[in-house]
N, C-alpha and C positions, 0 to 999 in steps of 0.2 A: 138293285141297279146301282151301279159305282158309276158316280159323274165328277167331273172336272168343271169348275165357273170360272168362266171368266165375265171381270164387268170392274167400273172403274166406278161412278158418280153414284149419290144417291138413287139415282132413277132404279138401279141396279138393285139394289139392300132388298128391298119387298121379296123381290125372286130369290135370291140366295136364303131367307128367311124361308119362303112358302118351299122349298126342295126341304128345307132341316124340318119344319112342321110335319112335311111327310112321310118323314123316317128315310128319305133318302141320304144313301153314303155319300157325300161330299168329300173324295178325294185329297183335294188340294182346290186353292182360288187362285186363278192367277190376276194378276191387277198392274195398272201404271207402276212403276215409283212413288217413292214421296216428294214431292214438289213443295220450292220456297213458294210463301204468298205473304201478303198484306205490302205496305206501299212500300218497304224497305228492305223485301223478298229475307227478312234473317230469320222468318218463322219456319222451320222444313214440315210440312203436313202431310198426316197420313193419308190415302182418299177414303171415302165411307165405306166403300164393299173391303177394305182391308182393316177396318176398324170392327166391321161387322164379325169378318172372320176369328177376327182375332179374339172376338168377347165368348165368340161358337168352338174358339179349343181348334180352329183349323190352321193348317199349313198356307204358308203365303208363299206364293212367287210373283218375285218382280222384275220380272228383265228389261232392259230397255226399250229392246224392238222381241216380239217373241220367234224371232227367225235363228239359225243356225244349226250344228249338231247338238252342243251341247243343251240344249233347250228342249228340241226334237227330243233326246235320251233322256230327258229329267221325266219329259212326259208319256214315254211308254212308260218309262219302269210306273208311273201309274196305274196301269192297266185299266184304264176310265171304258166303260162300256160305249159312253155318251159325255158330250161337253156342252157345254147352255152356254152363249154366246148373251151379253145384255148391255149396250154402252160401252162395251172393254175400249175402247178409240183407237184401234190397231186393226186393220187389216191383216186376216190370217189367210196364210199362203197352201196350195194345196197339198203341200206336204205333211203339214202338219193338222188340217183339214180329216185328212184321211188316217190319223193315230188313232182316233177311239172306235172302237168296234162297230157302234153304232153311229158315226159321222158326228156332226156338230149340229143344232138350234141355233135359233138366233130369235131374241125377243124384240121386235122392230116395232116400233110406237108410229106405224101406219098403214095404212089399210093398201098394203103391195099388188099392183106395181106403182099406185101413186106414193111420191115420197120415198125415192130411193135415197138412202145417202146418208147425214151427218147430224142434217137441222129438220125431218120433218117435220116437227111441232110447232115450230116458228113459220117455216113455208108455210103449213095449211095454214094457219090465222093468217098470212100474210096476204093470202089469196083470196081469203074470205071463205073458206071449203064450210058447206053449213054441219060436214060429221068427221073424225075420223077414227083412229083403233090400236087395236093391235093386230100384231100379223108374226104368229109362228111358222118361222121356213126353215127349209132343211140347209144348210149352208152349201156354198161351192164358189167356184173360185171367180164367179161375176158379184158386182155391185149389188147386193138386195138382190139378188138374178134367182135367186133357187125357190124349189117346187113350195108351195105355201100349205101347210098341216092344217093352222086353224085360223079364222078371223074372228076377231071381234068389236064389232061397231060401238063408237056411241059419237052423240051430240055435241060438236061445239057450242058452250055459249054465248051468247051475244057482247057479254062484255068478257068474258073468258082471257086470260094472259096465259102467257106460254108457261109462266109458275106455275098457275093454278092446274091448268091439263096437266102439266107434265105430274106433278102428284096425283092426278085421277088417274093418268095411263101407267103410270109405276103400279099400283094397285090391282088394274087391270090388267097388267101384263102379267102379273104374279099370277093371277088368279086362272087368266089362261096360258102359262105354262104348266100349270098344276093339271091343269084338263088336256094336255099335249101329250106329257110324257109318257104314257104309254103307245100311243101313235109312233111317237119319235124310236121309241126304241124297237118296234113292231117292223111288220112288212107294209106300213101305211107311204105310201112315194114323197104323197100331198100332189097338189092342183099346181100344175103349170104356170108358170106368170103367161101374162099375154105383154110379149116384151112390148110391142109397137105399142102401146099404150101406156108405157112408162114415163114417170116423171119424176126429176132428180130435186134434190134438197141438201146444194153445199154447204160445206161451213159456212153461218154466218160472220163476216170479217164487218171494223169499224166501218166502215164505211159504206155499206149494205146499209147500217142503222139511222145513218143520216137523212133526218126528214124533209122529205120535199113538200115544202109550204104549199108550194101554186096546185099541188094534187090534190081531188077533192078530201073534205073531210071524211070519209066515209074510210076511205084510202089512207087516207092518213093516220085516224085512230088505231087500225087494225097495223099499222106499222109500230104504232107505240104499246101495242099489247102486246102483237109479235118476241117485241124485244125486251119483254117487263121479267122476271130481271135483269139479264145479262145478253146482250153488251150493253142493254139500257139505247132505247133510240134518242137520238139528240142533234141540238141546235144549237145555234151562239148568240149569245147575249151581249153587245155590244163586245163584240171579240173572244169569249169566252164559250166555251161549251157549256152546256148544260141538258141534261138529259129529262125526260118527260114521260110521267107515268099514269097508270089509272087515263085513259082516254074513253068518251064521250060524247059524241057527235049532239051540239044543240043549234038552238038559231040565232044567227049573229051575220055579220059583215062587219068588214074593216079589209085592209089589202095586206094582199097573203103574209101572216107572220105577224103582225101586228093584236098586242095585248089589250084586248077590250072588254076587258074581267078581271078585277084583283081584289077580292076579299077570301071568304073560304074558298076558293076555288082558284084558279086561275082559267081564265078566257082567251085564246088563240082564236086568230081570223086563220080559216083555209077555204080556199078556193069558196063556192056558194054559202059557206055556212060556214060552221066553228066548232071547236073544238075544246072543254072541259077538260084539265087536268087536276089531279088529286093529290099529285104528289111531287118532288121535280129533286132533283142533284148536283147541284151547280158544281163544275171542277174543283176540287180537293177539299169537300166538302161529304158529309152524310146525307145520305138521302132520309126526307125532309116533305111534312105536307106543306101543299100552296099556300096556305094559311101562314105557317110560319115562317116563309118566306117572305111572304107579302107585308108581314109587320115585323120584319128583319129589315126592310124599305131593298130587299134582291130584286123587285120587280115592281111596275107599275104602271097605271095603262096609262096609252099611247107608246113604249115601248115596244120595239118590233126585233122580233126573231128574225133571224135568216140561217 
């Protein structure tokens, strides 16, 4: 079987790796650009699934948007049977949907049709979902909208952050596209979604991450695990941001936002109860345990978040 990847972030690497473990041809990868990063954007960096390619002896493409002709023609003369869709962050158009013999996959980090979209990983914690998965579909030109090949569940854990899943379900999703592709390239349709029960999961943007004190704790922790690592959920400290990791629901009172805890830990009042933090990043700073914070004197109770 000749396949074509596309995929951008690490989430992506596991799959690209488990097709080469399986003596599958890997065509070509197509992926983002390289992108400036770090605070003074002069570092240009590669992404990981084109780092990966490149250590595997594979062909990179990186177009801007993957739309037009010339793009279209780069990818017939591939003659790809099948393409595996994983993170690539680009919406593919039906035209080009319909190049490879066998359609496109898409390796979706949840159990479809809950979590269509961009951030399922972060929505289900955010929601408190007690499982989620992966979910191989056939691609087409709705949102997460196409017939589903294969699922695979597992457990959220109770203090779980969206890092942590997200490395479980990278793993997991390799492992069930490894159990897909012969489905995929077969006469298998896959399972219908049942659209009326679908539920979406946009990008998470800053201000999504913003913690609302007066919600209860419970609520609140699963927004700062949500967000562990990136965008990092946060609040301000006497005018400042600062963002809050590792959450913990224990028992406290004090009025909402207010620090009633500073030694190894740090202690947040929400709503009935409170909130343990492990770790915190105060604006243009590294992220940093409460601890050292705390005997940095960045924090100290009777200070209050909002």
């Amino acid at each position: 079987m000749r396949v074509v990847f596309f995929g951008t972030p690490e989430f992506a690497v596991p799959s690209l790796r488990e097709l080469l473990r399986r003596g599958v041809e890997v065509a070509a990868v197509v992926t983002q650009p390289d992108r400036p990063q770090g605070r003074s954007r002069s570092a240009v960096v590669a992404p990981p699934v084109k780092r990966a390619a490149l250590e595997a002896g594979l062909p990179v493409l990186q177009p801007e948007r993957p739309v037009g002709d010339l793009f279209a023609t780069s990818l017939r003369h591939l003659r790809a049977d099948l393409a595996v869709v994983v993170a690539y962050g680009h919406i593919l158009r039906p035209d080009i949907l319909a190049i490879p013999r066998h359609g496109m996959i898409n390796v979706h980090a949840s159990l479809l049709p809950r979590w269509r979209g961009a951030a399922p990983i972060a929505w289900a914690i955010l929601h408190g979902d007690p499982e989620t998965g992966i979910s191989i579909m056939r691609m087409e030109a709705g949102l997460d909208s196409g017939p589903v090949l294969l699922r695979v569940r597992t457990p959220i854990g109770p203090e779980e952050t969206a890092g942590r899943l997200t490395e479980r379900l990278a793993q997991l999703g390799a492992a069930a596209l490894g159990e897909a592709l012969e489905r995929a390239a077969g006469t298998d349709p896959g399972e219908p979604q049942d659209h009326a029960a679908a539920t979406y999961a946009p990008k998470i943007d800053r201000g999504m991450a913003r913690i609302a004190l007066e919600e209860p704790a419970g609520a609140g922790a699963r927004r700062i695990r949500a967000f562990d690592p990136v965008p990092g959920a946060w609040a301000t400290l006497r005018g400042t941001p600062v963002k809050l990791f590792g959450a913990h629901v224990v028992p406290g009172t004090g009025a909402p936002g207010q620090v009633i805890g500073a030694n190894r830990v740090l202690v947040v009042a929400f709503g009935r109860d409170a909130i343990e933090v492990d770790e915190v990043q105060p604006a243009g700073k590294p992220r940093m345990s409460a601890e050292e914070w705390v005997r940095g004197r960045g924090v100290a109770v009777g200070d209050r978040f909002e």
